[in-house]
C-alpha positions in Angstrom: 0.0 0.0 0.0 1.5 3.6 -1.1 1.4 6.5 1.4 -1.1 9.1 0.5 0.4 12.4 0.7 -1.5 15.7 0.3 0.9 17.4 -1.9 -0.8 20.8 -1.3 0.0 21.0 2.2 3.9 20.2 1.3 6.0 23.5 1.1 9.9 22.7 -0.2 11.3 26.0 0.0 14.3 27.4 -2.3 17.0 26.1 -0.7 15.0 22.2 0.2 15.2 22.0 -3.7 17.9 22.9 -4.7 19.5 20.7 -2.1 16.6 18.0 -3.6 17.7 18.9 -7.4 21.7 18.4 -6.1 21.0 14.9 -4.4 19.2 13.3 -8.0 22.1 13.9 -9.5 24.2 12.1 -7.0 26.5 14.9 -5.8 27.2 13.7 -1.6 26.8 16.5 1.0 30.1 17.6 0.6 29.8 18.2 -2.9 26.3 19.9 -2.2 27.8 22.0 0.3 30.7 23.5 -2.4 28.0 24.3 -5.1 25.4 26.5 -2.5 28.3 28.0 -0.5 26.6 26.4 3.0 28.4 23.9 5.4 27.5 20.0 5.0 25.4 20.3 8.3 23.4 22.5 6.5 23.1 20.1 3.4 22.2 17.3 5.9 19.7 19.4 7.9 18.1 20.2 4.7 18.0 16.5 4.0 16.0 15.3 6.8 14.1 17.4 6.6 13.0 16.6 3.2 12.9 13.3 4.6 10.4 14.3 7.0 8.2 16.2 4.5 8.0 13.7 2.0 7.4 10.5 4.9 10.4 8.6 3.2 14.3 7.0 5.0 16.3 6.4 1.8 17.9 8.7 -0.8 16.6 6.5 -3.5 13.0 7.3 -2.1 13.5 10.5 -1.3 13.9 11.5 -5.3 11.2 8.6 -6.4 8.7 10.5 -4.3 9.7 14.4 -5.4 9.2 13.1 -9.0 5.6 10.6 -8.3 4.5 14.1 -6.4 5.6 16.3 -9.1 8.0 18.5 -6.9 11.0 17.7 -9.8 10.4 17.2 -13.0 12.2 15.3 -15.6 
């Protein structure tokens, strides 16, 4: 059974997705961190919460759900 998520309630601010749009394609934290000028902490911060927001634990969920809600696109 798939978790229903209301995407309207969702808000990814600036920074969530461009951390989002950085992790699909596969840069690490560190890498992350370099391209937005922010420590890795930051980065990882920003991760879990995504996490949170989008009710996933993996990395490989985390970017299969931002695309099945529609937050990325291809």
């Amino acid at each position: 059974m798939e978790n229903k998520i209301n995407t309207t309630q969702i808000h990814i601010s600036k920074r969530e997705r461009q951390v989002l749009e950085y992790i699909a394609e596969g840069l690490t934290s560190r890498e992350i961190s370099a391209e937005l000028g922010i420590s890795v902490g930051t980065v990882e911060s920003h991760r879990k919460t995504l996490f949170a927001k989008l009710h996933v634990t993996n990395m490989a969920s985390l970017v299969h759900r931002s695309y099945q809600m529609g937050i990325m696109r291809v």
